[in-house]
C-alpha positions in Angstrom: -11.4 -1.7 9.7 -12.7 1.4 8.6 -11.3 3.8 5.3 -9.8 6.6 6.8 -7.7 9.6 5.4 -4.6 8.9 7.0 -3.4 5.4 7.2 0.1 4.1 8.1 1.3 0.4 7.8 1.9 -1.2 11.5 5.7 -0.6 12.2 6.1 1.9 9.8 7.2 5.7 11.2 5.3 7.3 8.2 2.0 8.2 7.6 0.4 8.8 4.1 -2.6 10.6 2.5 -3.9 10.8 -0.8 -2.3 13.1 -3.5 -4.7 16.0 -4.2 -3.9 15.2 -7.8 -4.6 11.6 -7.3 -6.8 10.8 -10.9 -8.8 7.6 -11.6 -6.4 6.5 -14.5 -3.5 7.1 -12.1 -4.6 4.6 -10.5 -5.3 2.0 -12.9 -1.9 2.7 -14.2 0.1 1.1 -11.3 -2.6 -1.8 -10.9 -5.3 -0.7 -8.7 -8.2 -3.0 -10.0 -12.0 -0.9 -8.9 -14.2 -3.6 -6.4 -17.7 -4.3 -7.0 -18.5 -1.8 -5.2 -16.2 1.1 -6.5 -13.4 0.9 -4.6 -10.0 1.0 -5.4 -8.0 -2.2 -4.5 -3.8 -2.3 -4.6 -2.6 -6.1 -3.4 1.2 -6.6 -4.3 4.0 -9.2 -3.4 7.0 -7.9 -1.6 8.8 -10.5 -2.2 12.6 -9.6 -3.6 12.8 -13.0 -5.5 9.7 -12.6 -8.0 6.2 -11.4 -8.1 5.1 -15.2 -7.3 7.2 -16.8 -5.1 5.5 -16.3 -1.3 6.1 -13.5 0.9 4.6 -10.3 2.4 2.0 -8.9 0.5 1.1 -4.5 0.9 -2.3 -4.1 0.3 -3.7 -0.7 -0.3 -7.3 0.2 -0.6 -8.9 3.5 -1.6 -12.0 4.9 -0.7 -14.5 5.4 -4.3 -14.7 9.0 -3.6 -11.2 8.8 -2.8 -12.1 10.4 0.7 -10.0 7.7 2.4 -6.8 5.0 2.5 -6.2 1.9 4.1 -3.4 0.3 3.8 -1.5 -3.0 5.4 1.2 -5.3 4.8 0.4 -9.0 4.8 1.7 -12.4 5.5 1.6 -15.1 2.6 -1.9 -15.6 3.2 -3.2 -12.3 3.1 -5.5 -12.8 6.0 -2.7 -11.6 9.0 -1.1 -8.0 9.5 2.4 -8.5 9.9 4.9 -5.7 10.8 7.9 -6.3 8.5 10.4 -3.5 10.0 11.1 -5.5 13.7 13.0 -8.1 12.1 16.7 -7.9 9.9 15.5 -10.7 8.0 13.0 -8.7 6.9 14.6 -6.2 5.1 14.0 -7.3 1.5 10.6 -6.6 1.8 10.9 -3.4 3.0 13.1 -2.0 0.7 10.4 -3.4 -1.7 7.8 -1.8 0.1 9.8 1.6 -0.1 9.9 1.2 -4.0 6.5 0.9 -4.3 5.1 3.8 -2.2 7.9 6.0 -3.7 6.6 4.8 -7.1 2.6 6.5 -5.5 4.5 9.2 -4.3 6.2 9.8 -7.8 2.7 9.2 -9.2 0.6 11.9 -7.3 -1.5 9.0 -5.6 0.3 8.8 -2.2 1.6 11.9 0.2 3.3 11.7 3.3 1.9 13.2 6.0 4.0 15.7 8.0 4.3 14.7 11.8 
């Protein structure tokens, strides 16, 4: 899957962007960790219970240059794209996943993109 500027997680009706302001520290500050090869890497639980009991998992990558976004939500694994707003029994984890893109969008690392 290629880093592209716009990137939307499967089921979800928004699309984001990257922040103009988005700043290397910014990013480091909500625990992106930088990959060998400079990019930025964001893999959290959205689990409602504790950050290490098993659930969904939102993983966010950014492009070095910061000239793209990928992002996808996860089963326990981490290997399987799941889409976590079919199902009511889902709901946990996406009012988790809410949080933490409002938390980006608070942080000038995320923008939604207009449709």
């Amino acid at each position: 899957m290629a880093i592209k500027p716009i990137a939307k997680v499967t089921g979800d009706s928004v699309s984001y962007k990257l922040a103009k302001e988005i700043k290397r520290y910014a990013l480091m500050d909500v625990g992106f960790q930088e990959t060998r090869n400079g990019n930025f890497q964001f893999d959290r639980s959205l689990s409602t219970e504790g950050p290490y009991s098993p659930s969904f998992r939102l993983k966010i990558t950014i492009a070095k240059d910061f000239s793209g976004l990928q992002m996808t939500v996860t089963d326990v694994s981490g290997l399987r794209s799941v889409n976590i707003f079919q199902k009511q029994e889902t709901q946990g984890a996406v009012e988790q996943y809410h949080f933490i893109i409002d938390n980006l969008i608070q942080r000038d690392i995320l923008a939604a993109v207009e449709q």
